[in-house]
MIBAKE-305601 format. One record per residue (C-alpha): residue number from 1; residue in three letters; x negated, y negated, z negated. Coordinates in Angstrom, 2 decimals, padded with zeros to 5 digits. Example, Ala and Ser with C-alpha at 12.3 -4.5 7.8 and 13.67 -1.06 7.14 Angstrom:
node num->1, residu->ALA, px->-012.30, py->004.50, pz->-007.80;
node num->2, residu->SER, px->-013.67, py->001.06, pz->-007.14;
***
This chain:
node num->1, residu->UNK, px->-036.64, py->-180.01, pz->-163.50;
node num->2, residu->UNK, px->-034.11, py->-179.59, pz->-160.74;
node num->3, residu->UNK, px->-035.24, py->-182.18, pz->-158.56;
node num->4, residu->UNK, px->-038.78, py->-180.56, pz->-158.54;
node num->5, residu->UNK, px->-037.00, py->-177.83, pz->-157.26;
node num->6, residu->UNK, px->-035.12, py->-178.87, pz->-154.62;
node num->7, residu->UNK, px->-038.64, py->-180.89, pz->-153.85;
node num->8, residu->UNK, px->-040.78, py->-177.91, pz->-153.58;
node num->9, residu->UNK, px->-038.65, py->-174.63, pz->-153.25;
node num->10, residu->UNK, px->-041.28, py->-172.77, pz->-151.91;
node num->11, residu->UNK, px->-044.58, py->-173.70, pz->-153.70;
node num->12, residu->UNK, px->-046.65, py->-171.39, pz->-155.91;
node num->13, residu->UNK, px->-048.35, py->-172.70, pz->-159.16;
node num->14, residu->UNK, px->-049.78, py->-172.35, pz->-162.60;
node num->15, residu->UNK, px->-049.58, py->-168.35, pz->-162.77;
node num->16, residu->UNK, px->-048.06, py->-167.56, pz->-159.55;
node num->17, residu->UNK, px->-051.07, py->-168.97, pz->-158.18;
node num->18, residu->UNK, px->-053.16, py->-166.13, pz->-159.75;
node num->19, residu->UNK, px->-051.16, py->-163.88, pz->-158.96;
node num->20, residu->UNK, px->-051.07, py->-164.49, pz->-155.21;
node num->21, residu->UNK, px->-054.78, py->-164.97, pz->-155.39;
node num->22, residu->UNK, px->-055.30, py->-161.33, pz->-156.48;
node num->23, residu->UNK, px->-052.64, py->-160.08, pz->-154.68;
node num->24, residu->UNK, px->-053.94, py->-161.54, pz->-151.70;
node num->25, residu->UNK, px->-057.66, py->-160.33, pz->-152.43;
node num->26, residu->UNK, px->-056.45, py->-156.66, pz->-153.07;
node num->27, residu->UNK, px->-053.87, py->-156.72, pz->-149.66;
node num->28, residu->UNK, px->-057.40, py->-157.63, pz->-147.76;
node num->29, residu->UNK, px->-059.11, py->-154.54, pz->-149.92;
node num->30, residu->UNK, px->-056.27, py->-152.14, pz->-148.98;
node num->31, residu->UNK, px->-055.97, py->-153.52, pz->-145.09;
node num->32, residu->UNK, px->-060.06, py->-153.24, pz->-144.66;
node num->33, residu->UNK, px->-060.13, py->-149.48, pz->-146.05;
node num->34, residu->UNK, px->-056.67, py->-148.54, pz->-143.80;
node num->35, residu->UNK, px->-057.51, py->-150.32, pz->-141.16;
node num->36, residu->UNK, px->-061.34, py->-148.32, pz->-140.64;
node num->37, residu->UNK, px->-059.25, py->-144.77, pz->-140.79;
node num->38, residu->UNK, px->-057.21, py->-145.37, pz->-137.79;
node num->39, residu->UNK, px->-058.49, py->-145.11, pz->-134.81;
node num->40, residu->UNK, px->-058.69, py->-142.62, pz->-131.81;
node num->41, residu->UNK, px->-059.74, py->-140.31, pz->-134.81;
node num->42, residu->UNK, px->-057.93, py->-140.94, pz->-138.03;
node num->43, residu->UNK, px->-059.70, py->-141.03, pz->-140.92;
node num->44, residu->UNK, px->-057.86, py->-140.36, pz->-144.70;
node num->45, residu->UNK, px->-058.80, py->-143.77, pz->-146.52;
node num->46, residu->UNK, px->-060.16, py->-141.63, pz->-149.50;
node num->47, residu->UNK, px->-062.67, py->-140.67, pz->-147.18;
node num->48, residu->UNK, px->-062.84, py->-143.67, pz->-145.51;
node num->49, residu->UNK, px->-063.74, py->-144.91, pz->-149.41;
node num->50, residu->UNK, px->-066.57, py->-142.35, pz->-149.90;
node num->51, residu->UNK, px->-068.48, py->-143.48, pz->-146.67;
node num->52, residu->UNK, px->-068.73, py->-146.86, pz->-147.71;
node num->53, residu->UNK, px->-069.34, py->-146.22, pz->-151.46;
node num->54, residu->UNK, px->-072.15, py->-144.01, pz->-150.23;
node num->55, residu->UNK, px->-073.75, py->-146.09, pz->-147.62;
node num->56, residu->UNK, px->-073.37, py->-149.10, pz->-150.48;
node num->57, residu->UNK, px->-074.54, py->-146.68, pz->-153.41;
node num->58, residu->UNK, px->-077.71, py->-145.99, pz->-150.91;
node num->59, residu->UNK, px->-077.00, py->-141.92, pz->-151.22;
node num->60, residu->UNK, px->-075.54, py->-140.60, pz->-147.23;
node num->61, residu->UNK, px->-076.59, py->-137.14, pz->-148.25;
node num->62, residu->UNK, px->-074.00, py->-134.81, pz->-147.68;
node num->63, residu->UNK, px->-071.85, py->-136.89, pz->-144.95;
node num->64, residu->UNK, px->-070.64, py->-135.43, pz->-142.38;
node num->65, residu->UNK, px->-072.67, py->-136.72, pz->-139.04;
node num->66, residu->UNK, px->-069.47, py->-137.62, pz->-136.74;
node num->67, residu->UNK, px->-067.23, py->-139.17, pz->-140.08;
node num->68, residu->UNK, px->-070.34, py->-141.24, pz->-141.12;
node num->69, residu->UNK, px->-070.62, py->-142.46, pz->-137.06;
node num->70, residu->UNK, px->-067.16, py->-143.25, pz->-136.80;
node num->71, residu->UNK, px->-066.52, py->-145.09, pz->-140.09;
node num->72, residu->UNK, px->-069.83, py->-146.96, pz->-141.06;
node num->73, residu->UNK, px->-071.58, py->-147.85, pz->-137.07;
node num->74, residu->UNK, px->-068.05, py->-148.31, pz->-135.26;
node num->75, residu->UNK, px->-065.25, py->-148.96, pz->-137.12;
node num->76, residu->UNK, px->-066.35, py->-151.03, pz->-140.66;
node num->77, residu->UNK, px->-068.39, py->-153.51, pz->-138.97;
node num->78, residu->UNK, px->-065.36, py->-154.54, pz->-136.48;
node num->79, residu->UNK, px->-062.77, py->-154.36, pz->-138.93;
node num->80, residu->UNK, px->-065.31, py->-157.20, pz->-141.27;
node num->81, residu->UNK, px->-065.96, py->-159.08, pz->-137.96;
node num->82, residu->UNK, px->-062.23, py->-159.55, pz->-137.86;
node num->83, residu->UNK, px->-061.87, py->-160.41, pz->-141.28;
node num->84, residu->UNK, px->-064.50, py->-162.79, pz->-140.99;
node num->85, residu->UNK, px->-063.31, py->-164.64, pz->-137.93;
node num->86, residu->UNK, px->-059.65, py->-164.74, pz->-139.57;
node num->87, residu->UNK, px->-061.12, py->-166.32, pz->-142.59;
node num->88, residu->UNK, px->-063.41, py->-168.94, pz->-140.48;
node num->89, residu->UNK, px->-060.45, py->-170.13, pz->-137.81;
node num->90, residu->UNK, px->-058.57, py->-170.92, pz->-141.12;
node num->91, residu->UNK, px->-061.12, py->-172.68, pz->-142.44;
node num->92, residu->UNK, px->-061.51, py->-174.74, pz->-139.42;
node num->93, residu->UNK, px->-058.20, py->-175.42, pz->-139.34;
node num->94, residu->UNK, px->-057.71, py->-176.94, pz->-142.80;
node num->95, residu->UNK, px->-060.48, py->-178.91, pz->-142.34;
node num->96, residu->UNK, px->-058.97, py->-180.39, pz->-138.29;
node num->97, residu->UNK, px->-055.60, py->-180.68, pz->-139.84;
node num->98, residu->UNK, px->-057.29, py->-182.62, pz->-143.16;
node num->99, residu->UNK, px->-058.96, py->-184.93, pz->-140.71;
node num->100, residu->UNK, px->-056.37, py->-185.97, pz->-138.30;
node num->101, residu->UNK, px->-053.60, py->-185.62, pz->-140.99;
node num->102, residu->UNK, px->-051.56, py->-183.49, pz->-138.47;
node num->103, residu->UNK, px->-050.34, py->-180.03, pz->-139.29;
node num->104, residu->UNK, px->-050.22, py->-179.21, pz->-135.43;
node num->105, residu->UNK, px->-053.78, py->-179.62, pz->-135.33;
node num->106, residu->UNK, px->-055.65, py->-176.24, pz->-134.47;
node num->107, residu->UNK, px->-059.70, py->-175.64, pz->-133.95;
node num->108, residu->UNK, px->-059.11, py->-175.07, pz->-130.44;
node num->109, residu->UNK, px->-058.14, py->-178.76, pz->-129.82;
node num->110, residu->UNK, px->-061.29, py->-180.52, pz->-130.13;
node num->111, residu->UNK, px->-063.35, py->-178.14, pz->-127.25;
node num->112, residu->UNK, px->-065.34, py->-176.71, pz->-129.25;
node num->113, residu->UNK, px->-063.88, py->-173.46, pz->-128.33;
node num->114, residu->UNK, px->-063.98, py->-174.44, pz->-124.73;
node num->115, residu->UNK, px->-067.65, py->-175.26, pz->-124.88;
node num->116, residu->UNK, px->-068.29, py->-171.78, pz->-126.16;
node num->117, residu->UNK, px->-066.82, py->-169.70, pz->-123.81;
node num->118, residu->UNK, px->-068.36, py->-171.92, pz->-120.95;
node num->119, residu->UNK, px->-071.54, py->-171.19, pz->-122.57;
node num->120, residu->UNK, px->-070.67, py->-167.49, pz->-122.94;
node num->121, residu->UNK, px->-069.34, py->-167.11, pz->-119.70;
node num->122, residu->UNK, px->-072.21, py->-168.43, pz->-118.00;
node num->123, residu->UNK, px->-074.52, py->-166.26, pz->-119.60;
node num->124, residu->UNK, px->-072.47, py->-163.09, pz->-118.78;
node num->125, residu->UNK, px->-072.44, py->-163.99, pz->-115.67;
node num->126, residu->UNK, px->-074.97, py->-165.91, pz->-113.41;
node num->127, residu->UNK, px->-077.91, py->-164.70, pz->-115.91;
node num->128, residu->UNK, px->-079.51, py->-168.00, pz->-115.67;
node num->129, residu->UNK, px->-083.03, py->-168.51, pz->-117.90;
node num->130, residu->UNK, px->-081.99, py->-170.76, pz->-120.05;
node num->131, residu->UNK, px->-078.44, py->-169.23, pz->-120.96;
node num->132, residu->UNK, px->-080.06, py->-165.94, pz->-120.48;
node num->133, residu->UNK, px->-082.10, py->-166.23, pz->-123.33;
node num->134, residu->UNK, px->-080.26, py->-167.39, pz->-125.65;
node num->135, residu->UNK, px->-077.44, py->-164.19, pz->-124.82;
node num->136, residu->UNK, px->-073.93, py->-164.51, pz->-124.94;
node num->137, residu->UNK, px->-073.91, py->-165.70, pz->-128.68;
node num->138, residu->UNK, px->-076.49, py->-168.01, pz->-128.50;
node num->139, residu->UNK, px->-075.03, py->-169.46, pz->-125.11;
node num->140, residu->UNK, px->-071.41, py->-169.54, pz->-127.32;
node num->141, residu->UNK, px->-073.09, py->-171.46, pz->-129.66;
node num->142, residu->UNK, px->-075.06, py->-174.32, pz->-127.46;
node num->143, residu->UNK, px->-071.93, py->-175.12, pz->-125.58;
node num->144, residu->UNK, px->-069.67, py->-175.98, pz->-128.62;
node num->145, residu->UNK, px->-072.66, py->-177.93, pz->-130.01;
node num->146, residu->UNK, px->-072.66, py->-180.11, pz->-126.55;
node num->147, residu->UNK, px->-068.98, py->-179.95, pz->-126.58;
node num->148, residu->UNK, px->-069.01, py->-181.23, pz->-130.22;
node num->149, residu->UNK, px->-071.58, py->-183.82, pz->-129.29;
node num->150, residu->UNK, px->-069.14, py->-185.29, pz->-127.03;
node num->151, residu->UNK, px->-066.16, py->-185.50, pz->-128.25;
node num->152, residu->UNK, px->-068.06, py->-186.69, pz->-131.27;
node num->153, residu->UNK, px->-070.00, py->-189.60, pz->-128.78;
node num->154, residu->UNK, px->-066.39, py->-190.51, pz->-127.35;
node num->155, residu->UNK, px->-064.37, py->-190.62, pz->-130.68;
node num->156, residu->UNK, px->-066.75, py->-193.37, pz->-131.95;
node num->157, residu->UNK, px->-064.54, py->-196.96, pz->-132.27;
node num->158, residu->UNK, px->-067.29, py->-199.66, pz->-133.67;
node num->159, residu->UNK, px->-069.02, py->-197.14, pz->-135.90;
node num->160, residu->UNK, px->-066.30, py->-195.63, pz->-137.19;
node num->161, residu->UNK, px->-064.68, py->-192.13, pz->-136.45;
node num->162, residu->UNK, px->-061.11, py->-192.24, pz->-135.23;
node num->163, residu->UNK, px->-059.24, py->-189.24, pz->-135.82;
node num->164, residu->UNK, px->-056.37, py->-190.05, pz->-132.56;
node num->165, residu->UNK, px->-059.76, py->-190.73, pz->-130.39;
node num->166, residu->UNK, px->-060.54, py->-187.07, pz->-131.82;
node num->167, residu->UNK, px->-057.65, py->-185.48, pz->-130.46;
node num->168, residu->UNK, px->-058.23, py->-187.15, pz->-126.89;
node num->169, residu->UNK, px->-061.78, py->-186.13, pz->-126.40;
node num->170, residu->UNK, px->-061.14, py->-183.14, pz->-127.85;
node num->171, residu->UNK, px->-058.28, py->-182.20, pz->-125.07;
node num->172, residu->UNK, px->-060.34, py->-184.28, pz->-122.39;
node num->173, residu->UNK, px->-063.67, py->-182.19, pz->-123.27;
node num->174, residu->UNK, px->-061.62, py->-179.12, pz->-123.27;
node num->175, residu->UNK, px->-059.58, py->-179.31, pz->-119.82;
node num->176, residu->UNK, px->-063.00, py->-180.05, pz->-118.68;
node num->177, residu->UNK, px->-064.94, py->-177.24, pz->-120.21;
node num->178, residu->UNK, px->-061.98, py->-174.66, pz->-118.98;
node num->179, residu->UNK, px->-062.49, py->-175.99, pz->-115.30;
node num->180, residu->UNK, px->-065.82, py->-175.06, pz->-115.26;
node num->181, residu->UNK, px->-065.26, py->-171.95, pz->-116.75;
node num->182, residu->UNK, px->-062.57, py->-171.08, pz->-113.88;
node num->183, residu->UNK, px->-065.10, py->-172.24, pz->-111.48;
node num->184, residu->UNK, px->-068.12, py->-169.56, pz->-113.14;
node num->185, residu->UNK, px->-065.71, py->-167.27, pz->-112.90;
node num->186, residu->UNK, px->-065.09, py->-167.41, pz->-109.43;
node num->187, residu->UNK, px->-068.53, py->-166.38, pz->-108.84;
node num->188, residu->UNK, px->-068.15, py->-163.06, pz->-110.80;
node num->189, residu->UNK, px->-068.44, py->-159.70, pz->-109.69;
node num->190, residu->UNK, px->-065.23, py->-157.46, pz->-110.58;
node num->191, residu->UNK, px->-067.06, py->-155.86, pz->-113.28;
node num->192, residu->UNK, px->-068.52, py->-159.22, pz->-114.58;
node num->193, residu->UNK, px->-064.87, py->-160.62, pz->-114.51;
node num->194, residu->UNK, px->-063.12, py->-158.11, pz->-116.76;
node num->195, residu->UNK, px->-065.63, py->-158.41, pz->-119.47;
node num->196, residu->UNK, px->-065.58, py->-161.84, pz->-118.69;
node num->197, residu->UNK, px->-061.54, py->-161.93, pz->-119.57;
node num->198, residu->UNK, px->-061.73, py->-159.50, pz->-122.34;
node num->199, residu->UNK, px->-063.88, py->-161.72, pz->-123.80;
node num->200, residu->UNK, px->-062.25, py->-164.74, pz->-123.06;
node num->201, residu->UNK, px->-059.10, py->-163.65, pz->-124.88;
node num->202, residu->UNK, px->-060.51, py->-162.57, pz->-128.13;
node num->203, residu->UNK, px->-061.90, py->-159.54, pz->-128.99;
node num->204, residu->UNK, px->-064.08, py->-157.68, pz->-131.93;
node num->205, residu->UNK, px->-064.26, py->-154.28, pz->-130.32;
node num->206, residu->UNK, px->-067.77, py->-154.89, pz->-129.21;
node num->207, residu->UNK, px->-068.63, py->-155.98, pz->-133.43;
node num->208, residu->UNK, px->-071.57, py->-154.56, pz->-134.96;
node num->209, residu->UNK, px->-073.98, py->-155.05, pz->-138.23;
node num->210, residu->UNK, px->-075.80, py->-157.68, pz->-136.30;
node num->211, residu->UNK, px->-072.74, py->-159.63, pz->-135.60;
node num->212, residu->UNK, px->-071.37, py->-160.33, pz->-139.16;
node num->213, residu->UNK, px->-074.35, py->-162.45, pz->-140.56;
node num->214, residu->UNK, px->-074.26, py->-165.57, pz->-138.58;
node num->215, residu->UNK, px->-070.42, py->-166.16, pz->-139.36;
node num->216, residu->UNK, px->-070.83, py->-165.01, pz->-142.85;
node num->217, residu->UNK, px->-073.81, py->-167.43, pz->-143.76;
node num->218, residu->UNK, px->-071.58, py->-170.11, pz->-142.15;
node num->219, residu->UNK, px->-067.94, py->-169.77, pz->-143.86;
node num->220, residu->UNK, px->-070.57, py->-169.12, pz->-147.30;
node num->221, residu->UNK, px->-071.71, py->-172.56, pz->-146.22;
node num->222, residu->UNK, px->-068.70, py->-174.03, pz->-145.53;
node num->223, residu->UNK, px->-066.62, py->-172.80, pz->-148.52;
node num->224, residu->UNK, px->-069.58, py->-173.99, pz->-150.99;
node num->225, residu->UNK, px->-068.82, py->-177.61, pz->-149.70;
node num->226, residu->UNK, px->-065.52, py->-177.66, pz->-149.35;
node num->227, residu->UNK, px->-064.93, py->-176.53, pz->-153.07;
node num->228, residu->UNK, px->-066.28, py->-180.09, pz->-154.10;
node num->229, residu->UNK, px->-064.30, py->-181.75, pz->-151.93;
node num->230, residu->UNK, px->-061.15, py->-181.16, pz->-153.00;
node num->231, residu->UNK, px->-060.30, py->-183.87, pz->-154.59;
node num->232, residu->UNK, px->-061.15, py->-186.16, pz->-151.50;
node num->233, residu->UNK, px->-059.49, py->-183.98, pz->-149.06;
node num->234, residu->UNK, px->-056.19, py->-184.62, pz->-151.40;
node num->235, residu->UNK, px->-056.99, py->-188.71, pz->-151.07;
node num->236, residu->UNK, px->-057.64, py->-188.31, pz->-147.44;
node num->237, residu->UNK, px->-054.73, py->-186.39, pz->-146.63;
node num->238, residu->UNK, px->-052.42, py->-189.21, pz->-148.33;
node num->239, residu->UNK, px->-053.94, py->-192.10, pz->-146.42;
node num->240, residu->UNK, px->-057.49, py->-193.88, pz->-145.34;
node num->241, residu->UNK, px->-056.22, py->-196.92, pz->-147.53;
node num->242, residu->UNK, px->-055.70, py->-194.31, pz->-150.81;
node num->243, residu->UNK, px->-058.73, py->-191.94, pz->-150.18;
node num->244, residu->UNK, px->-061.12, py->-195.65, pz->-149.98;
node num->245, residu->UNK, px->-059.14, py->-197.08, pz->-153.16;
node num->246, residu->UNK, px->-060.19, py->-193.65, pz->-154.93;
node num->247, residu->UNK, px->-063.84, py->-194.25, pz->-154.19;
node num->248, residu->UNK, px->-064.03, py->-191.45, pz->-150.86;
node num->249, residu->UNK, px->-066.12, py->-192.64, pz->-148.10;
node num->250, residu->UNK, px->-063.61, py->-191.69, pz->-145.55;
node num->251, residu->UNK, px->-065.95, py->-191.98, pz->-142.71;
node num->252, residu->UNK, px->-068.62, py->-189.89, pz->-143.87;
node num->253, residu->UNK, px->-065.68, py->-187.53, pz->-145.15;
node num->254, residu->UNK, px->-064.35, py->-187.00, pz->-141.39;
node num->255, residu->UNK, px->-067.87, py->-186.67, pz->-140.09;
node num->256, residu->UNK, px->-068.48, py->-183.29, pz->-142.29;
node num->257, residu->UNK, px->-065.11, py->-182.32, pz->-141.80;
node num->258, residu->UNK, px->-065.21, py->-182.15, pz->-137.93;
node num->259, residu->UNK, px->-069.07, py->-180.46, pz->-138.33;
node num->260, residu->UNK, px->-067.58, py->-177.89, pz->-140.61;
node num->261, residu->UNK, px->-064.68, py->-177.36, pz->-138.27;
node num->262, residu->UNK, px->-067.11, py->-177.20, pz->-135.19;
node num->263, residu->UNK, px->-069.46, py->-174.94, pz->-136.92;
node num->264, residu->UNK, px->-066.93, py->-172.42, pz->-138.39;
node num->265, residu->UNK, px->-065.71, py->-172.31, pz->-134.72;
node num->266, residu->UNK, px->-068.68, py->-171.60, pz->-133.09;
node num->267, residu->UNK, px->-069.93, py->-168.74, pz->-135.12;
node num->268, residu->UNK, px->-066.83, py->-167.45, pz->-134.62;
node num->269, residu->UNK, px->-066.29, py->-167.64, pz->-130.67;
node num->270, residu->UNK, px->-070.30, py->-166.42, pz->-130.04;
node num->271, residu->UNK, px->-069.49, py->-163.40, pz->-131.57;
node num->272, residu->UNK, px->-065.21, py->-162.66, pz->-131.33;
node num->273, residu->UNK, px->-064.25, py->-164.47, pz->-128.37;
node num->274, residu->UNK, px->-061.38, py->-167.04, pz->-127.89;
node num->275, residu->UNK, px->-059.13, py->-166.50, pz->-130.65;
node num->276, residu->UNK, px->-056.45, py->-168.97, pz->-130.61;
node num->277, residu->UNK, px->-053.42, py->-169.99, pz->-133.07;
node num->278, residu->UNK, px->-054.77, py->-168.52, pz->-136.15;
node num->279, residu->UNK, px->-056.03, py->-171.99, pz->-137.58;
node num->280, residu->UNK, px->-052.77, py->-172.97, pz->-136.20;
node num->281, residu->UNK, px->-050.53, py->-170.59, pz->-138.52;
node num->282, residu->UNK, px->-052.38, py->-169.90, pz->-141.48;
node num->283, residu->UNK, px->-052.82, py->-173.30, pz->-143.00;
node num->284, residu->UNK, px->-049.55, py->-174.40, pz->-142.70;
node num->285, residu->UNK, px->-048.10, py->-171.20, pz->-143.88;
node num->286, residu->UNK, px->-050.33, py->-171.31, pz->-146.60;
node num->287, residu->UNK, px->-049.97, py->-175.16, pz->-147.79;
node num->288, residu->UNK, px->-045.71, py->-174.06, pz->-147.36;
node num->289, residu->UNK, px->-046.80, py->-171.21, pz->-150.07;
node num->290, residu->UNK, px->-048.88, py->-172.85, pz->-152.41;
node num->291, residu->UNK, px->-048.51, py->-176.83, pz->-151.49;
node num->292, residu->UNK, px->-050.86, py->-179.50, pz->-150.43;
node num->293, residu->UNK, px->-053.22, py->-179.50, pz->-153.01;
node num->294, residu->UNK, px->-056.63, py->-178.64, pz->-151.28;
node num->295, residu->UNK, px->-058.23, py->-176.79, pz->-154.36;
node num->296, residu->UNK, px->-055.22, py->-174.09, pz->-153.66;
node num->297, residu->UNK, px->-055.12, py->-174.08, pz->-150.06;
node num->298, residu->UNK, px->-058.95, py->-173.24, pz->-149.45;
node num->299, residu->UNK, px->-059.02, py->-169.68, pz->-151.09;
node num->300, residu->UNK, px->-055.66, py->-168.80, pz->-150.13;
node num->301, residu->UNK, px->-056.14, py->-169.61, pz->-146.51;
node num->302, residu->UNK, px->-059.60, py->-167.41, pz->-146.70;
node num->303, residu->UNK, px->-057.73, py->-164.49, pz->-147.94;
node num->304, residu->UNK, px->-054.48, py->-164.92, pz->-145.41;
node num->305, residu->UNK, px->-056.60, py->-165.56, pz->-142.81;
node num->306, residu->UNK, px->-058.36, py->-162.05, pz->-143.19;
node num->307, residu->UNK, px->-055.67, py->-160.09, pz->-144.17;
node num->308, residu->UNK, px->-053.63, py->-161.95, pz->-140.94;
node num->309, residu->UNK, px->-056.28, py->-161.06, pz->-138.12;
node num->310, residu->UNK, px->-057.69, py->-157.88, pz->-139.48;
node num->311, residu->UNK, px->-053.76, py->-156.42, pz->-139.32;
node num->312, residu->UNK, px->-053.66, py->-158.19, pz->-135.49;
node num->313, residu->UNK, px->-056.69, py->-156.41, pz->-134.49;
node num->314, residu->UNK, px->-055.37, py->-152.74, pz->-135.84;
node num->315, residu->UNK, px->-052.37, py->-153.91, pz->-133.77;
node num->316, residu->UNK, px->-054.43, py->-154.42, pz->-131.04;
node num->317, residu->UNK, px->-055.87, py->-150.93, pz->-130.87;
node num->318, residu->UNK, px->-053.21, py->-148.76, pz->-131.91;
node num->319, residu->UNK, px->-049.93, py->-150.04, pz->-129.73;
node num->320, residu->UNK, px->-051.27, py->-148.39, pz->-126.94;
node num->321, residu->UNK, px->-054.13, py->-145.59, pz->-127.69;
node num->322, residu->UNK, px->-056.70, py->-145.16, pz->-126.93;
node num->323, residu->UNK, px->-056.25, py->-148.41, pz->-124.72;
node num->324, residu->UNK, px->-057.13, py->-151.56, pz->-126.61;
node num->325, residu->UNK, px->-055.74, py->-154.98, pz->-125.83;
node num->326, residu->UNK, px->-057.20, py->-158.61, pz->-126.72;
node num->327, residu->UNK, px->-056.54, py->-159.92, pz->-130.24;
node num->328, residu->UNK, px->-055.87, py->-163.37, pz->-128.15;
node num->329, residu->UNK, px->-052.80, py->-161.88, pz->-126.32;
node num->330, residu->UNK, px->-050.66, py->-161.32, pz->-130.10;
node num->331, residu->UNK, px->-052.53, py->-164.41, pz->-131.74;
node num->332, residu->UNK, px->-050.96, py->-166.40, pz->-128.76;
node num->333, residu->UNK, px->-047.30, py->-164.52, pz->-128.91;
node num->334, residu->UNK, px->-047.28, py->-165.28, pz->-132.61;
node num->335, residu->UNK, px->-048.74, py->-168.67, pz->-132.53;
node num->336, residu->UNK, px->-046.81, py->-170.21, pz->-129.33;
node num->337, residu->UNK, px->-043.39, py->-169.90, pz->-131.51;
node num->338, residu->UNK, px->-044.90, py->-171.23, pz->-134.29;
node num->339, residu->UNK, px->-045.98, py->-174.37, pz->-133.12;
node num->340, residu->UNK, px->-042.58, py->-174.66, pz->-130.95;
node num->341, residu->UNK, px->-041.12, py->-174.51, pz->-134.27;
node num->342, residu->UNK, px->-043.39, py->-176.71, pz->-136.06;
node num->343, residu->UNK, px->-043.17, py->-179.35, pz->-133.40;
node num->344, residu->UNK, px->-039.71, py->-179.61, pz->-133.10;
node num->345, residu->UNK, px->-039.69, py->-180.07, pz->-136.89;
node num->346, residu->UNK, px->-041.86, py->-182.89, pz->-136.51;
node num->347, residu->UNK, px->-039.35, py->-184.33, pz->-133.78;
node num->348, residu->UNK, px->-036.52, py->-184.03, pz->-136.75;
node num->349, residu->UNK, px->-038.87, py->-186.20, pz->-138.86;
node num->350, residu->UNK, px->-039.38, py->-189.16, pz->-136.46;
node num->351, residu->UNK, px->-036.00, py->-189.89, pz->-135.78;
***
């Protein structure tokens, strides 16, 4: 019994587990409903409570005009939108960190992210037809599918998916991507260029109604697979050798990991931005919480990762009121320590 403890100090099981579950689940409750009452206008959360209840209960008779603005068109679909991208860049990042078995691994190292914002960033800007169409979402989207496409084209070793070939595309595809994006930029107009870096660095002050189903439909997605896998994420994360022994075909395995990663990625960049560090910080702080075991880490991380950006993002807007500053700029603060930390850890371990 004591040497499991000094093994795992930290880990949560059996009915801790539940605990922190429901904890976790009412902290994102209590965040959502405080976090749509402050604002330039505070609203009490009891009334903040009625608004939604009513608007969800179909009967708005009765609310007041201005409360019912502010709370269910402005505030409650960007404080979702946040919760929704914190949950999805967690996501991702269990899955990237799962597939290259490193816990330094973060969505934004494969360029999918990169490929986004080129996307976005041309369609905000030069207007083109194509990109035009699609608007900044759908632009968002295309270039993180290309991006994927190509780090997926280079990582390819005799058939087989290489997870160290991963990380080098990834950061080749990416430096690339971010030149071009510098380059677009150049060709801005002032007013072009400070949406354009708004943007850039993360932000879900523009959220609305429309914006929450695309990333919604995909983390539903993602979380429906990844709660039969597990088992083989477990075998995976021990070795290729151990995963194949236990009957996992690691190949395919890595192939739907790096799709869900990708896809969970993209939603979330089309419609929040560049968001970095959060699949980064999460994840590991969860699997330090609750241990390796996949079946733990996947709900856990989709709570934490709400309750973790949706608290950033009321940061964001009430440090300075009424100004508002990019989720990406405290994401970053909090996340560049964190991997400093976590990498000089890993140093420790080699030698």
């Amino acid at each position: 019994m004591q040497r499991t403890a000094a093994r795992s100090p930290h880990l949560v099981s059996g009915p801790g587990f539940v605990l922190l579950t429901a904890g976790l689940a009412v902290a994102l409750l209590a965040s959502v409903a405080f976090a749509i009452g402050i604002g330039t206008v505070d609203v009490p959360v009891g009334q903040v409570v009625s608004v939604v209840w009513a608007h969800v209960a179909g009967d708005t008779v009765g609310l007041d005009s201005l409360r019912d603005q502010i709370v269910w068109q402005f505030r409650t679909p960007r404080v979702l939108l946040a919760a929704l991208a914190g949950s999805g860049l967690s996501l991702a990042g269990v899955c990237l960190q799962t597939l290259v078995r490193n816990p330094l691994a973060d969505p934004y190292l494969f360029g999918v992210s990169a490929g986004a914002s080129l996307g976005a960033v041309i369609a905000m800007t030069t207007g083109g037809a194509l990109v035009a169409g699609l608007g900044v979402t759908g632009a968002a989207f295309a270039g993180s599918l290309i991006s994927l496409a190509v780090v997926f084209a280079m990582a390819q070793r005799g058939g087989r998916l290489l997870g160290s070939s991963l990380v080098l595309a990834g950061v080749a595809i990416a430096s690339l991507a971010s030149a071009a994006t510098s380059y677009v930029q150049l060709q801005a107009t002032p007013t072009e260029l400070r949406q354009v870096m708004f943007w850039l660095l993360g932000s879900v002050s523009g959220g609305t109604w429309a914006d929450l189903g695309v990333p919604a439909a995909a983390i539903a997605l993602v979380v429906c697979w990844l709660l039969t896998q597990g088992r083989s994420m477990n075998a995976l994360s021990v070795g290729d050798d151990t995963a194949a022994g236990l009957g996992v075909d690691v190949h395919r395995l890595r192939i739907l990991l790096l799709v869900a990663a990708s896809l969970l990625t993209a939603t979330v960049v089309g419609v929040a931005g560049g968001i970095g560090f959060v699949g980064l910080i999460v994840p590991h702080a969860v699997r330090l919480v609750v241990g390796p075991d996949h079946r733990k880490v996947f709900p856990v991380s989709l709570l934490a990762g709400a309750v973790f950006l949706v608290l950033v993002d009321l940061v964001t807007r009430t440090i300075d009121r009424p100004n508002e500053m990019p989720i990406g700029i405290f994401t970053a603060a909090l996340g560049a320590p964190f991997f400093l930390v976590l990498l000089r850890n890993r140093k420790r371990a080699w030698r």
